[in-house]
N, C-alpha and C positions, 0 to 999 in steps of 0.2 A: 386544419392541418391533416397532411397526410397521417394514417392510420393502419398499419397491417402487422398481423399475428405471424410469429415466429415458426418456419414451416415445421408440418410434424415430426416429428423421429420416434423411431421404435424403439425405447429404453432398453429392449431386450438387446438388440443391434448396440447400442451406444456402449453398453458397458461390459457387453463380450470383445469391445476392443481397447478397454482402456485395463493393459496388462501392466499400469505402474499402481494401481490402489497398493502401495506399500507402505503408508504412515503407521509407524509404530507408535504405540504411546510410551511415553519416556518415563515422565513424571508431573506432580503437581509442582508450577514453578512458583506458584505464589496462591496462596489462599486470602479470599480478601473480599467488601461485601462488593458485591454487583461493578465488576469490573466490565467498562463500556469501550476501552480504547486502548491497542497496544504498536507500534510501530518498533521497527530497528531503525538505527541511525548509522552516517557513515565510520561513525567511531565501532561499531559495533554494541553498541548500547541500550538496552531494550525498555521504554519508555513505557509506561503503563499507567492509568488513570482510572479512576474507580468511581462509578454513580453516589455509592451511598456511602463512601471511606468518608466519617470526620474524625479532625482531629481540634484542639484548643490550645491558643495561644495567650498570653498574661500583658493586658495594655499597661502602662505605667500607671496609671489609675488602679489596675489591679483586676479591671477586668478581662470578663475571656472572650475573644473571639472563634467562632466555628471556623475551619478551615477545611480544605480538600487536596491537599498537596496530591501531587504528580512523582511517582515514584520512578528513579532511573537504574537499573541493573548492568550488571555483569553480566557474560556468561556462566558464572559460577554460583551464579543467585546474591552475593554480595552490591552492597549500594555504590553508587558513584559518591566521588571527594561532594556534588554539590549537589546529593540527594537527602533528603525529597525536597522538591521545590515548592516551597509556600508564598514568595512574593516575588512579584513582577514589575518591573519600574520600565514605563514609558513614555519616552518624552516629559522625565522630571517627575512624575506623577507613578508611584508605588501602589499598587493594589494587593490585597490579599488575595488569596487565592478559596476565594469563601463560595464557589459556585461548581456544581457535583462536574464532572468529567460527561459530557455528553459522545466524544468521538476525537480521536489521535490522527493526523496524517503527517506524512512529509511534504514540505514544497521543493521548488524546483533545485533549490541549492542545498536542502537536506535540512533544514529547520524544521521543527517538531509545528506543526497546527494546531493548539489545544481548544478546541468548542466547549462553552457552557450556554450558563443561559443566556440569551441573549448576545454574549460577549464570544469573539476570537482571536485569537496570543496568538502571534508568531515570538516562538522560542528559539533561542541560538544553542543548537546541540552540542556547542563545545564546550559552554560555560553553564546554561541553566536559564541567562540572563534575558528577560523582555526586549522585543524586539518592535511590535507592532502590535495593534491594538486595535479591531472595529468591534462597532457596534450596532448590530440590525436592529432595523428601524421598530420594531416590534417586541417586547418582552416575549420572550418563550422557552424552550431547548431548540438548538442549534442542532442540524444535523453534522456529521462531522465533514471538514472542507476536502474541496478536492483543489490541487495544482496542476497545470500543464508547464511544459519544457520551458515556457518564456515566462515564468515568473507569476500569470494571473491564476486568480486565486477563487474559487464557485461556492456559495456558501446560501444557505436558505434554512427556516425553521422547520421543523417537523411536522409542526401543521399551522402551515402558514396563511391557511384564510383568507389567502387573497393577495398576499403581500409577494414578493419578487423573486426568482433565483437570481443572486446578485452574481455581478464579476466584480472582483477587484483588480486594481493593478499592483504593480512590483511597493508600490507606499500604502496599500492598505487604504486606499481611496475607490470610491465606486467607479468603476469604470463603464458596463452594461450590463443586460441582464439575459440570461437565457427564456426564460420568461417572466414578464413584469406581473402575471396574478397567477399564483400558483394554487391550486384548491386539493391537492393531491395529500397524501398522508406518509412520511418518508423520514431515513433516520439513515440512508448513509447516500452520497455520491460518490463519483467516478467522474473522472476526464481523460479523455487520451493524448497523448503528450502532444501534438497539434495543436489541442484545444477546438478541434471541430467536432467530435464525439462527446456527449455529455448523458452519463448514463443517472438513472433517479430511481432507486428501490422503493417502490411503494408497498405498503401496508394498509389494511384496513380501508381498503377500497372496492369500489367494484367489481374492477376491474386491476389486480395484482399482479407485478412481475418486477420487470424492470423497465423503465419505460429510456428509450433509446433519441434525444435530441443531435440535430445536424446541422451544423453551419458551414456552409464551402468556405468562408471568410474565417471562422473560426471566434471571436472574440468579437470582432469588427464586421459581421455581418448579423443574419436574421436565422435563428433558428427554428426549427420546425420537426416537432414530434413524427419520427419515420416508423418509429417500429416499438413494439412493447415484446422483451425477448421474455424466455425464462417459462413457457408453458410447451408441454411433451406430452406425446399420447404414449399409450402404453401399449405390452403387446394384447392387452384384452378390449382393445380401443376406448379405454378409460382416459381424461383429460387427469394432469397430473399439474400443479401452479407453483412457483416459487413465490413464497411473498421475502421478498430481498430485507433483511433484517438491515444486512452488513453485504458493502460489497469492497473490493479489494485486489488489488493487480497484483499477480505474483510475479517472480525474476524474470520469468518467460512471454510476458504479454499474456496471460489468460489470466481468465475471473473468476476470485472466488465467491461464489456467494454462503450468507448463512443466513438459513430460516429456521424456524424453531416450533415448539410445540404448540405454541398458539395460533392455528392456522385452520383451513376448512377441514373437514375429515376425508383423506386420502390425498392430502396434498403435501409437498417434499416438507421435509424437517429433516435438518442439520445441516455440511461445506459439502458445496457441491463446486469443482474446479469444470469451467466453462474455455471450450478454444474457442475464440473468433475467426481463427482459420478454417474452420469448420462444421460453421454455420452458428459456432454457441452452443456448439455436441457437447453432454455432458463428457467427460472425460476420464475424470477421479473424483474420490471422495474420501471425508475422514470420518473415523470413529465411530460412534451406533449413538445413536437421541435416545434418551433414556423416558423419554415423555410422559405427559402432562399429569398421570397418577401416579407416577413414583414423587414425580414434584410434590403432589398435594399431600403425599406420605410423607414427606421431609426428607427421605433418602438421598445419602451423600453423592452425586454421580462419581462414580471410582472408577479407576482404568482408564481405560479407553469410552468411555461413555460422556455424556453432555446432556445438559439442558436446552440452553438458549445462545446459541451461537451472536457473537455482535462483529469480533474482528478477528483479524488474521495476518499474520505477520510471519518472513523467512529470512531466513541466513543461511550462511554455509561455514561449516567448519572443516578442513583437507576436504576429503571427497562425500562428504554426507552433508544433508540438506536438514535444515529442521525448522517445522513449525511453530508458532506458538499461539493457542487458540483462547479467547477470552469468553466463558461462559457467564455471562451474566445471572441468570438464576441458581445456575451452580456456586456462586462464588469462588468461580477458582480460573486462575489463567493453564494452560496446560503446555506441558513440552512435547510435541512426536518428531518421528525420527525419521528419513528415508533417504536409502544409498540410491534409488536409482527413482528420482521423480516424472510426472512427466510433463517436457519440456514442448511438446510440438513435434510440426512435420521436419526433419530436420534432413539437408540431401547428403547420400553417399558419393564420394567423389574418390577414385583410384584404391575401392575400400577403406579409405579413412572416412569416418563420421565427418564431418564440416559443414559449417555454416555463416563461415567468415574466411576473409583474408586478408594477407597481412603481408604487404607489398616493401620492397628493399628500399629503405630511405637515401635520398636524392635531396643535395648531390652527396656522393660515399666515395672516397673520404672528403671529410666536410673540416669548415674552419670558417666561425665558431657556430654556424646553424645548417640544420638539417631538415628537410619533412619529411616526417615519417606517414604515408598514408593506408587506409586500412576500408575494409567496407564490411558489412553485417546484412544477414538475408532476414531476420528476423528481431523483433522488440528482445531487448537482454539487458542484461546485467555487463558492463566493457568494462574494463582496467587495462590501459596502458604504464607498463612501468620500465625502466630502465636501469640496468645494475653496471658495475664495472664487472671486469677479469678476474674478479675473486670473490663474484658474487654478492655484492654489499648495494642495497639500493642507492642508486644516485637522485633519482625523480620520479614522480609521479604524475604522471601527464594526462591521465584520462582515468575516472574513477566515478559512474554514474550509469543509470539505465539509460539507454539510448536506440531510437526506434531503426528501422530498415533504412542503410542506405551505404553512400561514400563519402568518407571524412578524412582529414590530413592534418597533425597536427604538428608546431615544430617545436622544434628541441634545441634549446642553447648551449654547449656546452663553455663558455666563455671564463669558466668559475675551475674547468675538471684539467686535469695533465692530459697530454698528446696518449693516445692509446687504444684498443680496443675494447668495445663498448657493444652488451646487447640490453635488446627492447625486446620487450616480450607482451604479447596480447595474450587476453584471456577474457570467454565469452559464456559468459554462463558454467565456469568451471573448464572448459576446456584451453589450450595452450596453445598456440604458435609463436617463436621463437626465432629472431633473428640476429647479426653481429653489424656493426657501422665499429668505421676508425676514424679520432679525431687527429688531425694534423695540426699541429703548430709551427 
């Protein structure tokens, strides 16, 4: 298979032009041992899972079972009505949840992906409840799954010896594989919503980065290792490696990755935010690595500092953005803060900032359907919603990350009174804002 190194860039250049490094540190959101996985859901809910968290349960017999519950948050740090989650019933059959948190993702419809050993849950994020259930062929940890747009699901062990990057499809059944003997060393994946990009953080290899797979077919054809990204010269033409602990898409299409203190000496430790519009240019970073002899002192990382970066996970609240970062040797998940992230090349058009539009729904006036259609220049965060004349939502019509393109979606109002009615798009925080009238 094809094989080529990520061209060079001069660090010093890369981050004399990434003027958003504004993560604040907020606070500790949760103290907890070795947390390995944290996702947001579309409720807003922030899902978090812990390697070494036990807890004990009382069988009727009297005895105790070890557990690992899945803890689900607020934004206020308060629990969900059906946290923590300690059993999962699939197809009739109830397990405990007795195996440590290996890695959290979303799938395509916003269901939580919980990885342990061996084993992966899909979970329904509105109720807590089992959904689906594999099992790789292999006893081991599980790195955490990735999802693409149509529902398949990429999953593989951390050091799989030989054994397959799996695909599943929409039931949790093997579908193909990205590579059938994988010999690599690896603890998070990435897909891109296509599903023809499949990215593999390796560790404790040779040769360390991210190693970058490509299928023009996507799921249904033959992949083939293109590129291994995540290696930078510096300006003293020193080589500089990311070993990808954790990787992770934030709201804008870029990657974050986390490496940590365990790594060659002068190689990156800590989130480094990667654009692919731009070759994979570093772009932003969070917080200071507080590394590997403060670890061995015991030292609490406090503030703005970290150990061992594994995941990363955003939301927005009004106009501010926030992270929340899972330090595994630190034991503590973190909150930062920032008003003005950075999102990409974004075009100026008649001095307005934009990067979408949001076309007059047809036909207007309508009776009782409409298509509203809209297009986006880059990967984002969409929300289509629709309010009456006094401002009160009527629907929800579009509410997901969705890649570069043009889309139309329609709207019934068959249920609302004759009258005036706006839709409003919003792309990553920003707004466009239109009016239709229903006729009866």
């Amino acid at each position: 298979m094809k094989k080529k190194l990520l061209a060079v860039f001069v660090l010093m250049l890369i981050f004399s032009s990434a003027s958003f490094a504004q993560w604040n540190f907020v606070k500790n959101f949760v103290i907890g041992p070795k947390p390995h996985g944290v996702v947001v859901d579309k409720d807003n809910h922030i899902w978090i899972g812990f390697y070494a968290y036990t807890d004990t349960i009382f069988t009727a017999a009297n005895d105790t079972i070890p557990i690992a519950p899945i803890y689900v948050y607020n934004f206020d740090g308060t629990q969900t009505s059906f946290s923590p989650v300690r059993f999962l019933t699939v197809d009739g059959v109830t397990d405990t949840i007795a195996t440590y948190c290996r890695g959290l993702s979303l799938d395509n419809n916003g269901n939580v992906l919980f990885s342990g050993n061996q084993v992966l849950y899909r979970i329904n994020y509105k109720t807590g409840e089992g959904m689906n259930k594999y099992m790789y062929p292999k006893s081991g940890s599980l790195t955490n799954a990735a999802s693409d747009e149509n529902g398949y699901v990429y999953i593989t062990k951390v050091v799989p010896g030989g054994y397959p990057l799996v695909i599943l499809d929409q039931d949790f059944q093997p579908y193909s594989y990205v590579v059938d003997s994988l010999k690599t060393i690896q603890r998070s994946l990435l897909v891109s919503p296509d599903g023809k990009n499949v990215y593999v953080g390796t560790i404790y290899n040779k040769v360390n980065g991210i190693r970058h797979y490509y299928s023009a077919d996507g799921p249904d054809g033959e992949y083939a290792l293109v590129d291994t990204l995540g290696s930078y010269m510096t300006s003293d033409t020193t080589w500089k490696v990311m070993w990808a602990q954790s990787l992770d898409w934030d709201p804008w299409g870029n990657m974050w990755v986390g490496t940590y203190w365990d790594v060659k000496p002068g190689d990156f430790t800590g989130w480094y935010q990667l654009d692919p519009k731009k070759n994979w240019a570093i772009v932003d970073s969070l917080g200071h690595n507080f590394g590997a002899d403060s670890l061995k002192a015991g030292a609490f990382p406090a503030g703005g500092t970290y150990y061992a970066p594994r995941h990363i996970a955003f939301y927005q609240d009004g106009s501010d953005w926030y992270a929340l970062t899972c330090d595994f040797d630190g034991g503590v998940v973190k909150l930062w803060k920032n008003s003005n992230p950075y999102t990409g090349v974004i075009e100026v058009k008649n001095g307005l900032v934009r990067n979408f539009d949001l076309k007059q729904n047809y036909p207007n006036p309508f009776n009782p359907t409409t298509t509203i259609a809209f297009s986006i220049e880059k990967r984002g965060l969409v929300n289509l919603k629709v309010y009456n004349i006094n401002g009160q939502l009527v629907s929800t019509l579009v509410n997901r990350p969705m890649t570069p393109g043009s889309y139309s979606v329609k709207f019934d109002g068959r249920n609302l009174a004759s009258g005036m009615y706006y839709y409003r798009l919003t792309v990553d925080g920003k707004l466009m804002t239109k009016k239709m009238t229903l006729l009866k």
